[in-house]
N, C-alpha and C positions, 0 to 999 in steps of 0.2 A: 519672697523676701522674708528672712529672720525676725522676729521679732524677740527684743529684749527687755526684761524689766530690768531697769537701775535701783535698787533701794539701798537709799544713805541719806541721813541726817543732815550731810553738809551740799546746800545747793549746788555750788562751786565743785564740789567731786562728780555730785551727775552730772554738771554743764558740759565739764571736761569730757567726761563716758560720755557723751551724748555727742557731742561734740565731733569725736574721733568712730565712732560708731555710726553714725550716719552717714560721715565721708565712706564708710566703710560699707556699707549700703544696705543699711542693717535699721530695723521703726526699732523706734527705743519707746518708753514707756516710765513715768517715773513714780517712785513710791518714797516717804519721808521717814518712814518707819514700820519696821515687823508686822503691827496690827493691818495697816495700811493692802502690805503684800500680799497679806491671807487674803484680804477680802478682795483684791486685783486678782489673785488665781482660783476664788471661788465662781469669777465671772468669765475669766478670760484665760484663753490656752497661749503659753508663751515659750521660745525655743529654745531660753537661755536664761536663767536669773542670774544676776549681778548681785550680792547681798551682804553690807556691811554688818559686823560683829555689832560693834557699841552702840547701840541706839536707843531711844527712849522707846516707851510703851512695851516693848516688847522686843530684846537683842537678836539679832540674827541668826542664831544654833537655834533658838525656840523656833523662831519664824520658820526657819530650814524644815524643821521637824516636822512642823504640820504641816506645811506645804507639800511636804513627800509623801504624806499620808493621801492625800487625793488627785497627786499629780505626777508624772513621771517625766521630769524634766533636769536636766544639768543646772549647776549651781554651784558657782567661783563666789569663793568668801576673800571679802576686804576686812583685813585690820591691822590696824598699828601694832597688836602684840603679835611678835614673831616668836612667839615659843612654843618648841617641840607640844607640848602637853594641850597648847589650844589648836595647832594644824590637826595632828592623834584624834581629836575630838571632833574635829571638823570634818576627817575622811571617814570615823567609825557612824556620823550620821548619813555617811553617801554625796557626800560634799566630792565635786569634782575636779576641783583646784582652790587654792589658798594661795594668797597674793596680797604680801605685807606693803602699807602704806610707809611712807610717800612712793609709790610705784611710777612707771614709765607707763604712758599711754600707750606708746609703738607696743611694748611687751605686752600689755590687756589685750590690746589687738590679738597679738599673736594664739595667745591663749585661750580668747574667746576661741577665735578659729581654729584651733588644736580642738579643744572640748565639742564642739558642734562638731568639727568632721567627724572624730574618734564615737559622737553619739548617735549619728545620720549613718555612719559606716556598719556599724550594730545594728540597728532598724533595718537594713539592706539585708547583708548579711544571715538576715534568722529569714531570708525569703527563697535562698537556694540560686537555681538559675535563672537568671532572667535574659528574656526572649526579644531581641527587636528584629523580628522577621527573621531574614538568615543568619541574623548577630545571636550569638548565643555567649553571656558573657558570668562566669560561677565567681563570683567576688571571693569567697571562704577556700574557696580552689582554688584558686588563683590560674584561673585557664578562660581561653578566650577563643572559641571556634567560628568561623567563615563558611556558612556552607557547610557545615558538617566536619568540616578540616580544621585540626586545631592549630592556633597559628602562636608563635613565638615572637613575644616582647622583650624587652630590657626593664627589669625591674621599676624604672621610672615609668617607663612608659604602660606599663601595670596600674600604680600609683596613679597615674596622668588621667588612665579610660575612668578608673574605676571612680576618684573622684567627679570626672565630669556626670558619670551615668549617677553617683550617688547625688547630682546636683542637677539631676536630668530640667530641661529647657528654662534653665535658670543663667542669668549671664554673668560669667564670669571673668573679671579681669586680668590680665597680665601679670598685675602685680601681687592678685589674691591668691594666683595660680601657684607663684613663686611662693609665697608666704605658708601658702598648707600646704603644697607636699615639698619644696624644697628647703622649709626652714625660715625664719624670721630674720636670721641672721646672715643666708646666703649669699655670697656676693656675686651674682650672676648680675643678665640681663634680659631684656624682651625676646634676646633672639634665643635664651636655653628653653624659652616656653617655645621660639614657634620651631626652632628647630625638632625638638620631640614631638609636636603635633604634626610636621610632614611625614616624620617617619610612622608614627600612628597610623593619620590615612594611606598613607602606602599599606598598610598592614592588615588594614579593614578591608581593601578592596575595593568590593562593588559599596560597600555601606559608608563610604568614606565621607560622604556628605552630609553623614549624621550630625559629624562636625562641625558646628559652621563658625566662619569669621563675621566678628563682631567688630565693624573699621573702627581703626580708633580707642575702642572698648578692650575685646579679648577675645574669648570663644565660648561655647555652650553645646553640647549633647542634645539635639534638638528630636524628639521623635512621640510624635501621637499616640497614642492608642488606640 
């Protein structure tokens, strides 16, 4: 499970983030202010910071700053000012989205889940091939071998393996599925997930069971080491 810090001033903004983020299956965490945040990632490793601009004791650029100095973690800035010169500001300190208030919860979502895949896909990624028995699967390649046999996908269904194995025995839902890799905005439905997951395990083969259904739930990449 993700963990999130929310830091913002106004209770009512984390309640909301908290709120929509839990449903989303995500531990939140909450901070009132900059000072607050340093001393929360001085103790505790977190997958996502959430971090309001205006705030007492100390604004959230400064917070950002030092925070990146002894942690390597993503970090979506909230604030009511949408001008060019403080986004500029917020991505030359490694800020990984800006998201001006009064925003849409559905959208935080969406972009939470963009910034954590696009960040978990990177961690993967700098690891080369990785190996589940006869599954041999190069994310940065984009190639996917059986047995030694390399087998051909459809660009989703690229998307589809390679998220679940970046989310290996983590359960994921239906609708989270739909959300990061086909978009926040997509109008499909339950059946574009499970359709691409049969043709998936047709495609894996013997390892098709890596797969597994979660009733009710979704699916998950399930495999030991």
């Amino acid at each position: 499970m993700y963990k999130i810090l929310v830091v913002d001033d106004e209770p009512k903004i984390r309640e909301v983030i908290r709120e929509y983020a839990e449903f989303s299956g995500y531990e939140v965490v909450e901070a009132e202010d900059g000072m607050s945040a340093i001393g929360l990632c001085k103790l505790n490793d977190y997958d996502l910071i959430i971090m309001d601009v205006m705030m007492p004791k100390l604004d959230g650029f400064s917070a950002c700053k030092e925070i990146k100095k002894i942690k390597d973690v993503p970090v979506i800035m909230l604030s009511a000012r949408g001008e060019e010169y403080d986004k500029l500001f917020g991505f030359e300190l490694g800020v990984d989205d800006y998201i001006v208030k009064p925003f849409s919860p559905k959208e935080l979502m969406a972009r939470i889940n963009a910034v954590l895949s696009r960040f978990k896909s990177s961690a993967v990624s700098n690891q080369g091939t990785l190996k589940f028995g006869g599954l041999e699967i190069n994310i940065p390649a984009r190639t996917v071998s059986v047995d030694g046999k390399k087998v051909e996908l459809t660009p989703k269904e690229y998307d589809l393996l390679f998220y679940l194995v970046e989310n290996k025995n983590i359960a994921l839902s239906r609708d989270k599925l739909l959300s990061d890799i086909w978009g926040y905005d997509f109008f499909g439905d339950d059946r574009t997930i499970d359709t691409h997951i049969k043709n998936l395990r047709n495609s894996l083969g013997p390892y098709r069971d890596y797969i597994v259904t979660l009733r009710g739930v979704g699916y998950k990449f399930e495999y030991e080491d």
